[in-house]
N, C-alpha and C positions, 0 to 999 in steps of 0.2 A: 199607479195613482200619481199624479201629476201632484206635484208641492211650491204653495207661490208662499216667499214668507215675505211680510210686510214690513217698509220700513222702520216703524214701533217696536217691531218684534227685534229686527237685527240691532237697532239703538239699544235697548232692553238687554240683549246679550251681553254685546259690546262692553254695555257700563257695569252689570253684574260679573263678567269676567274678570273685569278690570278690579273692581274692588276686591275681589280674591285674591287677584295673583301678586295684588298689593303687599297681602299677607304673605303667602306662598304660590310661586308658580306652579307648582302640582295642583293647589287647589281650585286654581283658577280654570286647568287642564281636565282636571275632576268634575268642573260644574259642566263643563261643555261636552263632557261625555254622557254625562247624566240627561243632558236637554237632547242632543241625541239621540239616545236609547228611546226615551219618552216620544219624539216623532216617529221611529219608527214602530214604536205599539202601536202607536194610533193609526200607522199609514199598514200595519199589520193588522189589524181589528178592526178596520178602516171606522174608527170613531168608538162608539159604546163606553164612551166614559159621562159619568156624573155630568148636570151642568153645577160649573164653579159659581161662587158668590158676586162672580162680574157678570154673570148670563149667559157664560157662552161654556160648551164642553170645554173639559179641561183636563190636564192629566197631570200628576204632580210630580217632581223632582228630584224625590228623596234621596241623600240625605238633604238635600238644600232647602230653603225654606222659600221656592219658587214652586211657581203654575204656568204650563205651556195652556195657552186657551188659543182655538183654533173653531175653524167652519166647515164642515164637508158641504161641497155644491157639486153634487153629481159626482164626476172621478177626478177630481181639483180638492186638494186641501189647501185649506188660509191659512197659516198659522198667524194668528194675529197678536199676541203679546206674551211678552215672560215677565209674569207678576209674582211678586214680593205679596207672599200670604197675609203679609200685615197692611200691606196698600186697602184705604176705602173702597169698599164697592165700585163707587161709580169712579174710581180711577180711568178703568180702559172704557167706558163708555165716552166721556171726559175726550181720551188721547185719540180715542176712533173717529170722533167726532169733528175732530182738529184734523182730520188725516183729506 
């Protein structure tokens, strides 16, 4: 499966990694492992997760309190945002919109 991740999504990393490793650089290390794992379930299960509160499948990041939400289009996945569980709904609708 072919993986295109969108510029929202790598910002989205970027800035959640950043504010961990703030704290600790292990846990910054830790989120990014987590977001990781989670593409390849999905790029493994090639999707079959829930649709999240933003509309689109999602899978979640535990322990972190993020959502990778993503599109399968034939054998391409989008990964299109890493959302903060407490973000409003229409956040990535909002960011995709702007893209």
């Amino acid at each position: 499966m072919r993986v295109v991740f969108s510029s929202l999504f790598k910002e989205d990393l970027t800035e959640a990694e950043s504010r961990y490793a703030s704290i600790s650089p292990r846990l910054g290390d830790d989120l990014h492992a987590r977001v990781k794992e989670a593409i390849r379930t999905i790029i493994r299960w090639k999707g079959g997760d829930h649709v999240g509160p933003h509309g689109y499948p999602s899978r979640k990041c535990r322990p972190f309190p993020y959502i990778v939400y993503y599109e399968i289009d034939g054998d391409t996945l989008h990964v299109l945002g890493l959302v903060h569980e407490r973000r409003h709904p229409n956040y990535l609708h909002r960011k995709l919109g702007e893209s």
